[in-house]
N, C-alpha and C positions, 0 to 999 in steps of 0.2 A: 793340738792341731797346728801344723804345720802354718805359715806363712802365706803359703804359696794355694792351699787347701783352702782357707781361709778364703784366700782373694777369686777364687774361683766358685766358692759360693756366693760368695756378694755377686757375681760377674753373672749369673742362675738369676739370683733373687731380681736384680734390679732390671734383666731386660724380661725377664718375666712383669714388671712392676711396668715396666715401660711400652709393653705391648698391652696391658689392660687397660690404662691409662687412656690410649690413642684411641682403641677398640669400644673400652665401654665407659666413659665418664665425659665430661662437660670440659675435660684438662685440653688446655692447647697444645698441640705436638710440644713446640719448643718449650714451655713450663713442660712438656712432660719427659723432654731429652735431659732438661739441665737437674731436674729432681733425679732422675734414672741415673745422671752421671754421681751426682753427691750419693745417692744409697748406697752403690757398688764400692766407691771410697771409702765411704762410712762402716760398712759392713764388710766388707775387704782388709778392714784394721790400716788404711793410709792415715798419715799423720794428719789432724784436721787441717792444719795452716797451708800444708802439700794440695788438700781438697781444695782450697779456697782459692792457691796461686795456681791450680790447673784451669780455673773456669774461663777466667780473662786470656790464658795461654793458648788454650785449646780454639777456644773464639778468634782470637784477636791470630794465630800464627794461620787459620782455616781460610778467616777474611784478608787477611795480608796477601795471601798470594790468588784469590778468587777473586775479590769482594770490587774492587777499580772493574775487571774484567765484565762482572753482574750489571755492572753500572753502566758502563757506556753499551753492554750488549742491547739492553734493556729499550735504551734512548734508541739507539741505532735501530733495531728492528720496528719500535714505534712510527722513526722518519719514516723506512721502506714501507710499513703500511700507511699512512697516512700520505704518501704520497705517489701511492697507488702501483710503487717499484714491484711490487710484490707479485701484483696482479702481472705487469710485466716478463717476468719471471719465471713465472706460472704456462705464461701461453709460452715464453720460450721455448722451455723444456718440454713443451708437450708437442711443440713442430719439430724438436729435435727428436725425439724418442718415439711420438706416435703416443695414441691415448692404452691407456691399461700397462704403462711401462714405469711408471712413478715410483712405485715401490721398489723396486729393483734398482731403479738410481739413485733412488734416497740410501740405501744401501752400498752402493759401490760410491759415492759424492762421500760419504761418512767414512767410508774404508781410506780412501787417498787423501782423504782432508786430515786424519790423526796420523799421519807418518810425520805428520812435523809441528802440531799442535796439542795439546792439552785436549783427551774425549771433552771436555766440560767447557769450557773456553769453544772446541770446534762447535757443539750442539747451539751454544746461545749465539753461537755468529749465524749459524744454518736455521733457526729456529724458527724467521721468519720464512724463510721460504718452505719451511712444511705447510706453517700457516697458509702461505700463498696458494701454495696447491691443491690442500683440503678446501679452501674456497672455491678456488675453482671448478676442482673437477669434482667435488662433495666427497673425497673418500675420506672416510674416518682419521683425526687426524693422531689417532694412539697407531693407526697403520702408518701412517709414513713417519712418525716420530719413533716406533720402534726401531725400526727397519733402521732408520738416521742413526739411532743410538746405537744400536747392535753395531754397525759396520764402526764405528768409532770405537768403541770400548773393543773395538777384535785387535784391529791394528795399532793401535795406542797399546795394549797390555801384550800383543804376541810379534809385530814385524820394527824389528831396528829401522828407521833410528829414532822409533821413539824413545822417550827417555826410561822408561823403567828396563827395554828390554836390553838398551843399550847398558845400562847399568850391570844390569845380571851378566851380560855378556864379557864384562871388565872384570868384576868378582869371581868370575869361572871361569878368564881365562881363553874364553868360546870363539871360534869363528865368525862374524858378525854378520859376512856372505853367506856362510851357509846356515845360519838364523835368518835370517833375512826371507832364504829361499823357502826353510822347513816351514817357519813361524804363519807364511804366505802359505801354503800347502795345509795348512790345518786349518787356518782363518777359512777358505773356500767351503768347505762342506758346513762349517758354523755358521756362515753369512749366510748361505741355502736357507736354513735350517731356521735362521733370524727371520725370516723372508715370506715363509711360509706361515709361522707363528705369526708375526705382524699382521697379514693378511687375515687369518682367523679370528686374531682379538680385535681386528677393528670391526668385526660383523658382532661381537661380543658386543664390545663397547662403540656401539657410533656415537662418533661427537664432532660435530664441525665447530670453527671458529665463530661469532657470533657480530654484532658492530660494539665497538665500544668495551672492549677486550673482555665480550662474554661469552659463553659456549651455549649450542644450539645440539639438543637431544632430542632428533627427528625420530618417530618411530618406525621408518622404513627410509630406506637409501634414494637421495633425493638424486634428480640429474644432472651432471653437467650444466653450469652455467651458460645463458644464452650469450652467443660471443655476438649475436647482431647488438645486445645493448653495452657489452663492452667495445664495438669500434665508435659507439657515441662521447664516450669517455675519451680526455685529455691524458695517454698515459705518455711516461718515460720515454727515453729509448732503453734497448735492451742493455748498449751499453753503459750510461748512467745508472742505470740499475742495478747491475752486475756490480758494478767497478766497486762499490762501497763494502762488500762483501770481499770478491776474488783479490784484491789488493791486499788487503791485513794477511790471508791467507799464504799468498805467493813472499811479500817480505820475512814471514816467519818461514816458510819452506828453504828461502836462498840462505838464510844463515845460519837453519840448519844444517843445508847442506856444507857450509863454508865450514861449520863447526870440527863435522863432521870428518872432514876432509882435512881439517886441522890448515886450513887459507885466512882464519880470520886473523891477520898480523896487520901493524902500521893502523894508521888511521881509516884508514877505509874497512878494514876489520871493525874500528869502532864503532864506525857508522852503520855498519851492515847488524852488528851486535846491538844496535840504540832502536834503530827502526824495526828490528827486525825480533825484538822483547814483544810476547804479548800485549800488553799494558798500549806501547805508544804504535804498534801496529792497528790495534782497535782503536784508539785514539784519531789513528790517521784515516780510518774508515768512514769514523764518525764527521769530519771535516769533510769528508768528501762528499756525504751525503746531505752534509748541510748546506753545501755550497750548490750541487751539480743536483740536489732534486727538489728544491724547498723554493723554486724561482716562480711560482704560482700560488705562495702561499706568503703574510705577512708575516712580521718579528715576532708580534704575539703568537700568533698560532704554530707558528715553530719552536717559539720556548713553551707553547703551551703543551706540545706533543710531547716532546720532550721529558717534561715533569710528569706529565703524566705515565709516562716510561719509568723514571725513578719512583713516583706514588706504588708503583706493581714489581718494585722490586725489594721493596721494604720488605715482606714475609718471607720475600727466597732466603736474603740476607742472612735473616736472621734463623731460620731452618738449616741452612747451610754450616752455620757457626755453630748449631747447637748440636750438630752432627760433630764438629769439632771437639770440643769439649768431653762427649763422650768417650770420643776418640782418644782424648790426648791422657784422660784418668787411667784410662785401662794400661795405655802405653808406660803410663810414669810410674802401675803397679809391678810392671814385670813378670803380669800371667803370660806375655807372649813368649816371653823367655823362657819358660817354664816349661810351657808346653811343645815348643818346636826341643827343646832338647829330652824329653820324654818319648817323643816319637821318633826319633835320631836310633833311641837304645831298642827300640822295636826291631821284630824281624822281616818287615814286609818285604813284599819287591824292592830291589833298590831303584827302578823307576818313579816308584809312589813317595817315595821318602819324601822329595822336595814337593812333589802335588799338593801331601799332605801337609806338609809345615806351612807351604801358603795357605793352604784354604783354613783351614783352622784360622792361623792372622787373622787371615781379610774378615771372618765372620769376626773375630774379636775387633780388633780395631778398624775395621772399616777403608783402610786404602791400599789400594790393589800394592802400588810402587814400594808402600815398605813389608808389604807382605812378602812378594816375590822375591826383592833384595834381601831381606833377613834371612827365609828359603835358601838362597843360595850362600849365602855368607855360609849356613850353619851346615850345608853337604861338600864348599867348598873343599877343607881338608881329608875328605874322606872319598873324593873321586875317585882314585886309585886303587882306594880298597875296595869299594864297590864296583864297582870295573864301568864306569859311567862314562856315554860320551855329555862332555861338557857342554853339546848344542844339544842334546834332547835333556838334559839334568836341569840347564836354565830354560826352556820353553817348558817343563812340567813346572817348574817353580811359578811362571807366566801363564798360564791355565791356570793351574790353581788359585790364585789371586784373582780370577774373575765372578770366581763363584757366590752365589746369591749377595747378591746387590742390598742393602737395604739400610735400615734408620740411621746407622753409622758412615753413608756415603754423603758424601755432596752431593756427586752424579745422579745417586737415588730422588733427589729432591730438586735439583736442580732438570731434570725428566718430565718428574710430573708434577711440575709447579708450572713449566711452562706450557704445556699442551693440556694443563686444565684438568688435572684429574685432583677431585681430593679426597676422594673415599679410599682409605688405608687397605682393603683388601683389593679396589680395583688399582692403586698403586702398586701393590706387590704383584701383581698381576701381569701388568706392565713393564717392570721393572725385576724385582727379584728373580720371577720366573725365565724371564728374558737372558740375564746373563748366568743364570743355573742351564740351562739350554745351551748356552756356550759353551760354559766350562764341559758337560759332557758329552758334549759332540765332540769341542777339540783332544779332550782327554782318551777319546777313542782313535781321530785320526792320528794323533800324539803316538799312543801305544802300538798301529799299526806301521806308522813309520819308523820306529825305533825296533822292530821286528824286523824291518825289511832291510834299513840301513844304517841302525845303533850298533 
């Protein structure tokens, strides 16, 4: 038995081992992500000491670039609800849109917010305002947190300049204007499609937010909050409210752009590059809601909020990491390699080739950005032979990389950890489903415009 045979039974046995676990036994997800990563190792034929140095690797490289971000998300959205910003917010966007339009904006706010953020980083900054709105107006808040999620994970994985697809763009050599355009032309008919499904599942699942960060499972759809007892209420201004969010936002959009644009030089580049890093743009968010909404509350109850933010992010953390870990065994066995160049020697469409090298990835190791850039790497040299254009070869490699979402994502957990879901089929529900609806929606406007102008 081959090496590589070998490691793709273990890769069978363990996430079979790892969905019983979660489904039928008393195991904790994470006890049951970090046994699932050692079986796959272990039965895989990895060197044990290799098994041992991927646990801390996998965790520790997952939380390195999420885990600060978790943290002040956490505190941050606690301040806006505890200081009623939320609620603000809420009536905002519903004088701006009109009532029955929430979802729809949660979706297009998700879509333009991940052109220059991280889906995972944009969701825990927005995360509060779903909260806010499911308050308010009672709708289910797995409908607006889809909807949020879906419009993020579309244009973070298909429209430049996000990072993955700018990536792909660079390794194929591609247009980044007319990725840009296509990538945006396929996102439309998915985000529909996001839109609708959100709507659905939250009549599935109603859940409002609850006090005291618990959730509330009404058995019919309650009404609209009475707004005569919220003008009795001390709230916000809109713009105090706003500002703690749209600011971290807008500093990472300018230096993207500046990136982007290749402006960031001299010191003022540095500066634009320092503020404008996730980490100290959330950072700077948080200071502003500490200062600009907290003037009606004392020292203690603002560091008591606070903690209590970090207390509720301890289980993301470490879901998050254990997602890691799974991640990083499978990565350091080299089945991924294995099998994008297996599918390479296939005869399919040579449209599907990169589809398929990503989706495969992504379901193996779980992150969209090196699914799609491996994808492309590996049809790179064969462009030519295949007679591919370079902008539909890398936006199938970015579709494919969206496909079903699950125990190996952050995004997966970081979803529905925050909107309260913790039953493992109403998670998949939520989530898997959710970006499998993506992937073959775009994979169909994908194919239709590579018919009309590949």
């Amino acid at each position: 038995m081959s090496a590589n045979v070998q490691m793709l039974i273990g890769l069978l046995i363990g996430m079979v081992l790892l969905i019983y676990m979660i489904t039928r036994t008393k195991v904790h997800v994470f006890l049951a992500l970090i046994t699932s990563a050692v079986v796959i190792g272990v039965i895989g034929g990895m060197d044990l000491q290799d098994i041992v140095n991927a646990i801390p690797e996998g965790f520790g490289g997952t939380l390195g670039s999420i885990g600060i971000i978790i943290g002040f998300g956490v505190m941050l959205g606690k301040l806006l609800e505890d200081s009623k910003a939320t609620t603000t917010m809420a009536n905002s966007l519903l004088k701006l849109l009109g009532k029955n339009k929430e979802t729809e904006a949660m979706g297009i706010v998700g879509f333009i917010t991940s052109l220059s953020i991280f889906c995972t980083s944009g969701f825990i900054i927005l995360a509060p305002l779903v909260k806010g709105l499911s308050k308010k107006t009672k709708k289910s808040v797995v409908t607006l947190g889809v909807a949020l999620a879906g419009g993020l994970v579309l244009s973070h994985s298909l429209v430049p300049p996000a990072a993955g697809p700018i990536g792909v763009a660079g390794i194929l050599d591609a247009s980044i204007g007319r990725m840009m355009i296509m990538g945006t032309l396929i996102s439309i008919p998915s985000l529909i499609v996001v839109i609708i499904y959100a709507k659905y599942l939250g009549k599935k699942i109603y859940q409002i937010p609850g006090e005291n960060d618990t959730w509330i499972r009404p058995e019919k759809q309650l009404e609209m909050t009475d707004a005569k007892k919220e003008e009795d209420e001390t709230l916000p201004s809109a713009f105090r409210s706003f500002a703690p969010i749209v600011v971290p936002i807008l500093l990472i959009l300018v230096n993207n752009i500046l990136t982007t644009a290749g402006l960031i030089k001299g010191t003022a580049g540095e500066i634009s590059a320092f503020v404008g890093s996730p980490i100290i743009a959330l950072g700077i968010g948080l200071f502003i809601a500490i200062f600009a909404l907290t003037g009606s509350m004392t020292k203690e109850q603002t560091l008591g909020t606070m903690e209590e933010g970090l207390k509720a992010s301890g289980k993301l953390m470490l879901l998050v990491g254990g997602g890691g870990v799974l991640g990083k065994i499978i990565q350091l066995s080299g089945l991924g390699d294995f099998i994008a160049s297996g599918i390479a020697k296939t005869g399919i469409p040579a449209i599907l080739l990169p589809f398929l090298i990503a989706l495969l990835l992504r379901v193996i190791q779980g992150s969209g950005s090196v699914a799609m850039m491996t994808a492309a790497s590996v049809v790179s040299p064969m462009l030519a032979t295949l007679g591919l254009d370079p902008v539909f070869a890398g936006l199938a490699a970015c579709v494919g990389a969206i496909f079903f979402s699950y125990f190996n994502d952050s995004y997966f957990w970081v979803i529905n950890e925050t909107i309260g879901i913790k039953d493992t089929k109403e998670q998949m529900k939520v989530w898997s489903v959710t970006s499998t609806l993506c992937c073959v929606t775009s994979l169909i406007a994908l194919l239709i415009l590579n018919a009309v102008w590949g």
